[in-house]
N, C-alpha and C positions, 0 to 999 in steps of 0.2 A: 361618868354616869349621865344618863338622858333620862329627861323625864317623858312617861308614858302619857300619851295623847288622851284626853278626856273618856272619848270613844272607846278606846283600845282599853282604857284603863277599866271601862265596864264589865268586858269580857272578862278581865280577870278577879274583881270582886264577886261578879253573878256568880261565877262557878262554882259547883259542890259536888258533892256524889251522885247525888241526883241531877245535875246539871252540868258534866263535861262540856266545854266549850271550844270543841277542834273540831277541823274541817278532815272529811280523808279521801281516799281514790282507792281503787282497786281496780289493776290493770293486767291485763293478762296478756302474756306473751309467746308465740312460737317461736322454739329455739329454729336456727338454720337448719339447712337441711344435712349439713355434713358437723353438724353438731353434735359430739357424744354423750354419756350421761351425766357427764361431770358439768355440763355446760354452767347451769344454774350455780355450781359451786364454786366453781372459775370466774363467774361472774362477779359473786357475791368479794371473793379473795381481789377481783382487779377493783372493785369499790371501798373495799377497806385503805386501799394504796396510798389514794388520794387524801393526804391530810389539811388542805389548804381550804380554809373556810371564809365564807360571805359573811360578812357583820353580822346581817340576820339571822344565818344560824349557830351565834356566840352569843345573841341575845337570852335572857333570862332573869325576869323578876327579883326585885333588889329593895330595902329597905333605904327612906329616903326621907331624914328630919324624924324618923321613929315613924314614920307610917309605912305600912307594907304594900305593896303590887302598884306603885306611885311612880315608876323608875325604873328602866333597864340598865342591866347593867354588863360588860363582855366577859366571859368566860374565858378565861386565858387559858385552860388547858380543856378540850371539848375530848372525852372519851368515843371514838368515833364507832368503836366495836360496841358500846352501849347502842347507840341512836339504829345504830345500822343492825341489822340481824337476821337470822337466817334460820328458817325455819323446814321442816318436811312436816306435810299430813301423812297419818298413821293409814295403813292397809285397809281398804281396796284406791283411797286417793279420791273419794267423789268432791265434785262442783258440790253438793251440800255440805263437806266435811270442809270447804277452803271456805263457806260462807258463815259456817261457825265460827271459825278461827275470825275470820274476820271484824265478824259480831260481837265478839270478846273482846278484839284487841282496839275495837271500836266506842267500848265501853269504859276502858279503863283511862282514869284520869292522866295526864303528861307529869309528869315529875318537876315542881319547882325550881329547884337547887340544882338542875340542868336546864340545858336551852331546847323550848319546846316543840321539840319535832322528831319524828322517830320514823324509819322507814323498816321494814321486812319483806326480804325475799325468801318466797315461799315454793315449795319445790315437790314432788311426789304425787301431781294431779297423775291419775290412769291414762289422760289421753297425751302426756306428752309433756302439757305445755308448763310456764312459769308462771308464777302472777308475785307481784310487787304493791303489797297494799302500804300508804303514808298517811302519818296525819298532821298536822302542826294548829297550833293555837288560834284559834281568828282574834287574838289580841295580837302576834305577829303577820298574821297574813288573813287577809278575807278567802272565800270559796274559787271565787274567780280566778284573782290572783293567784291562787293554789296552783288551779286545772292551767295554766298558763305556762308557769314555772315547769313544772311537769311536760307541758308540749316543749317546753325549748331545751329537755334534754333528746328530744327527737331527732330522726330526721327522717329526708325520701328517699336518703340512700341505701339501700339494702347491702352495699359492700364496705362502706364507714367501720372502720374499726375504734375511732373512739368512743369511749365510754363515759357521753359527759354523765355529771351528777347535781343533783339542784342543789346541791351544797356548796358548789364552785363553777357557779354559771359565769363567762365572760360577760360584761355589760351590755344590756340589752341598746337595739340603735333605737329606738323606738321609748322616749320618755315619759309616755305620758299614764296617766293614772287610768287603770283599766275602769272600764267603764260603767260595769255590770256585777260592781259590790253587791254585795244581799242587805247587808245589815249595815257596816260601814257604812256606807256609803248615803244609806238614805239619811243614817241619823245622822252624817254631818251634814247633809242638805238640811236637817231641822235647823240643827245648832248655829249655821251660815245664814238663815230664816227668821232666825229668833228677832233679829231687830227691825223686822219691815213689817208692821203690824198691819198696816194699810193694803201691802201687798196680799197677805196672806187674806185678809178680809174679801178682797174682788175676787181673790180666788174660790175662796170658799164661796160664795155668792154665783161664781159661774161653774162652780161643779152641780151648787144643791141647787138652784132657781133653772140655769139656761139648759144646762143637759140632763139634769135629774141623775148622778152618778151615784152609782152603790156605794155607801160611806161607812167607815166605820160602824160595831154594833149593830149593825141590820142583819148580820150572820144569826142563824139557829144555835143554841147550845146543840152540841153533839158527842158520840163517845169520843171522838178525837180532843176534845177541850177538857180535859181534867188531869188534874196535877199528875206529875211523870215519876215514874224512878231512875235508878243511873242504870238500869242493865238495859244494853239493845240488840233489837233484832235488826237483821239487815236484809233485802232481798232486793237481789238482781236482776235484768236482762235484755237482751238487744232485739230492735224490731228492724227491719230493710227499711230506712227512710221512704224508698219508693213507694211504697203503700201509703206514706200519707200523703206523698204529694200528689198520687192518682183521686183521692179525697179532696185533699185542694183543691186541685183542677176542674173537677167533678161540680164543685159545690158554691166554687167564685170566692174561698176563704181564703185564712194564711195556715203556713205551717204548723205557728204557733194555736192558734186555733184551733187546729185538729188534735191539736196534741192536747188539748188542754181538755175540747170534749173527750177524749178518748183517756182522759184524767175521769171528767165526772160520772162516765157510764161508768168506769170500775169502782170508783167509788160509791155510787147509787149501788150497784149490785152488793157489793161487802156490806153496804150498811142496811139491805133487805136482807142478807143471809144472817145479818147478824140480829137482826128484829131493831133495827136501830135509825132506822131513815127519817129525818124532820118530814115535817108538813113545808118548810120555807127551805128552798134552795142553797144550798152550802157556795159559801163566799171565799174565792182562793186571793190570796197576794201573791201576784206575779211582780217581780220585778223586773223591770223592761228598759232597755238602754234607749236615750233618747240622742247621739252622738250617730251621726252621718258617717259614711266609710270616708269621707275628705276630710272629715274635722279631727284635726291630730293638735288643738288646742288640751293645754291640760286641766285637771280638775276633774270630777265627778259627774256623770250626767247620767243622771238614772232615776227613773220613775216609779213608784209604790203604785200600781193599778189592782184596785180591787174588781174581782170580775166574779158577775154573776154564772155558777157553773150549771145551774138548770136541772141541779140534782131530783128537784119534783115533777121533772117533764119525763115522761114514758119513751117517748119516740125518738129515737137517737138522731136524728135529721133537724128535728125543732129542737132540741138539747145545742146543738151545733151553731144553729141561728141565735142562738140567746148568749150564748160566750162569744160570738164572733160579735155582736152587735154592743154588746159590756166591752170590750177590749176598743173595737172599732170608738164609740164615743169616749173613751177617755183617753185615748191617744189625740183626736183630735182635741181636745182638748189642753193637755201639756204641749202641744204644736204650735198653737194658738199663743202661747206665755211668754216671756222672759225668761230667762235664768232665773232671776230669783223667784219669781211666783212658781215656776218648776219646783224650787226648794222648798217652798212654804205649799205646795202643794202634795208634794211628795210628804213633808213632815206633818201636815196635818193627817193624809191615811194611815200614817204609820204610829202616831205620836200614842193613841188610847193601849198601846202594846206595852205599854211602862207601868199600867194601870193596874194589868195582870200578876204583874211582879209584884205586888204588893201582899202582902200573906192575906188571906180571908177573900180578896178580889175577886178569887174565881167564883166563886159560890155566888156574887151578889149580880155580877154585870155576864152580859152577854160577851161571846168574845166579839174582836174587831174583826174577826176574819176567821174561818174554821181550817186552814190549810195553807202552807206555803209551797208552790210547784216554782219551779226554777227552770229555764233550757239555759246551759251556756252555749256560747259557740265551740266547737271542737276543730281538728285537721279535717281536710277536703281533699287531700292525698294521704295515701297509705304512709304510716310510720314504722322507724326503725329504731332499735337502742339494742346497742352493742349487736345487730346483724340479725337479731330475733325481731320478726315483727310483731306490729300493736293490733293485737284482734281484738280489745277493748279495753274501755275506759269506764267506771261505775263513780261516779261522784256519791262521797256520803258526805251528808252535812247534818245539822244540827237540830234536832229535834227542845222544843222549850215546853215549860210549865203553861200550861193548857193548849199546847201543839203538839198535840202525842206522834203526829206523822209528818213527815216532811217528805217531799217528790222532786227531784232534781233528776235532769236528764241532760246527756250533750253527746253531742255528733260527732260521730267518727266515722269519717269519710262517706260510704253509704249506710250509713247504720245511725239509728237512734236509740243512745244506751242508758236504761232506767236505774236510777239508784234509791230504791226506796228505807228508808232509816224511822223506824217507831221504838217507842217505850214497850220493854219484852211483857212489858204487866198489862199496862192498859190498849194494847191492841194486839187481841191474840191473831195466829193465823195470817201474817202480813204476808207472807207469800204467796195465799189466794190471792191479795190484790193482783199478781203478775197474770195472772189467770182470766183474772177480772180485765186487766188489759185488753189483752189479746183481744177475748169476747166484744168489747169493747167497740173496738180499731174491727172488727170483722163484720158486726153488726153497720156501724160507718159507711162501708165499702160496699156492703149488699144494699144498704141504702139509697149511699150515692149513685150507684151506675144503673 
């Protein structure tokens, strides 16, 4: 038996109906070209085969001194025809009809009394292709970590006949703890924070005096901050990277930047369609990796950056300069630090989010932040599994009580692939936001040039 990390052990208390606590993907694939209709189901049959499993996915929740969710413990016989399954959309097969299903199986909670992870391959889309939605617990795996595990059953071979499975991945060369946890990762920078009070104090002092940074609680109430239910909606889509980088280039920003205005124009627009726009600028948490491509030290290194998104600015060009200028000063700023004051800096933006949890919380305080957007890194060459290639990747992650929307996006190859995940009750119509996008990211571009 192992006892569950303090951390981890949260995700598994917090959870309820109204609060699943798994990370998931939704990945679509082109079968080969000399691939017949059976392909998807030949697939599914050469992934059943494989019964040899990773610790990790034998894990599952275990009673420990009479307390529950305190303890893992290994599943000695893993039902692998459970976790795994295989699914067809009913007639005509639409891209709406695979994002229902997705929606659903996005909703439902993981099953205790088995080890928390389930994948579906799903088969009968009209145009052809396959798609592979997963989810697992983020008390076993963060988001990052997920989309990772996922890239390394890839590859850029398009003639590889094997079929690896993230269930039975060979040991990675590369030891280090990813970088770009969302939630993990900042709260153990709190927890590793906790006892340099002195640190945490200059920090605070050079966020609020020397750079004046957006701090917790400065966010607007909005419809996005009110208690959630367990059912979700999900909406997808992919934009050509290139378009933002001709923004970029245009406008002297970063990537991230663009992506992030081209967050708050859609978001401004949904929240005028909806009669619902603050007078004060809507406050997103980005999480941002502060580890250099040389630094293959291990440990956590990741940043809670609250950034102003300019959601009261009309003109998509000064919206752009207000999120690049928010992001720009608090970067320089964690630059500036240590490690530890990185952690007690990180754990001080993130820390007022435990506050919410609390029953009646919401009603009284503002939230610390109205939004969490996410970019991971993704592949920069085209992928392969089992000979079908990857024409995308949708990160869904985790939507909480008074975060009715969550915005994760990550790169594949040219492509930038949006995963949006809201509460089905309190934000109707989440698939204009993709629309909202677009407009967005268009508006941007006539701007720019």
């Amino acid at each position: 038996m192992e006892l569950i990390s303090p951390i981890d052990a949260i995700f598994l208390l917090a959870e309820s109906r109204e609060h699943p606590m798994h990370v998931g993907s939704l990945q679509l694939f082109e079968a080969p070209e000399d691939a017949g209709p059976d392909f998807a189901r030949l697939t599914h049959e050469k992934l059943l085969a494989d019964n040899e499993f990773h610790p990790t996915f034998r894990k599952r929740p275990a009673t420990w001194l009479g307390a529950p969710q305190l303890a893992w413990t290994q599943a000695e016989d893993v039902e692998l025809a459970y976790h795994l399954r295989r699914s067809a959309l009913p007639s005509p097969g639409s891209f709406d009809q695979l994002l229902e299903l997705a929606s659903d199986l996005h909703s439902a909670l993981l099953d205790r009394h088995r080890p928390l992870w389930e994948i579906h391959v799903v088969e009968g889309l009209n145009d052809g292709r396959f798609a592979l939605y997963s989810k697992m617990h983020h008390a076993l795996i963060d988001g990052v970590t997920a989309q990772r595990l996922l890239q390394r059953t890839l590859t850029n071979d398009p003639t590889a006949s094997e079929t690896r499975v993230p269930w039975n991945l060979p040991s990675s060369k590369r030891k280090t703890e990813p970088a770009g946890s969302l939630l993990s990762g900042l709260a153990r920078n709190l927890l590793s924070a906790a006892n340099s009070g002195p640190a945490a104090l200059r920090v605070a002092r050079a966020a609020l005096v020397q750079q004046q940074l957006t701090m917790p609680f400065e966010a607007p109430r909005s419809m996005f901050n009110v208690p959630i239910g367990g059912a979700r909606r999900c909406a997808v889509r992919s934009w050509p990277l290139e378009r933002v980088k001709q923004v970029k280039k245009a406008t002297g920003t970063t990537v991230n930047d663009v992506v992030l205005a081209m967050s708050a124009g859609a978001l401004r627009a949904y929240l005028i369609e909806q009669n619902a726009l603050p007078d004060k600028p809507l406050i997103a948490m980005v999480p941002v990796s502060l580890r250099s491509d040389e630094d293959e030290a291990s440990g956590v290194k990741v940043g809670a950056i609250l950034c102003n998104l300019g959601t009261d600015i009309s003109d998509p060009i000064e919206r752009l300069r207000v999120v690049s200028e928010s992001m720009r000063r608090s970067k320089e700023v964690y630059n500036s630090l240590s490690p530890i004051q990185t952690m007690a800096l990180s754990g001080l933006m993130l820390s007022p989010l435990a506050l919410t949890l609390l029953p009646g919380m919401l009603s009284f305080t503002n939230p610390p932040f109205n939004i969490v957007i996410s970019n991971v890194p993704g592949p920069k060459e085209p992928q392969y599994w089992n000979g079908a290639r990857l024409d995308a990747s949708y990160p869904m992650s985790i939507p909480f009580d008074g975060q009715a929307v969550n915005i994760t996006l990550t790169t594949n190859v040219d492509s930038l692939d949006f995963g949006l995940v809201g509460c089905r009750r309190s934000v109707p119509r989440l698939h204009s936001l993709l629309d909202h996008l677009e407009n967005s990211l268009a508006e941007l571009e006539q701007s720019a040039s």
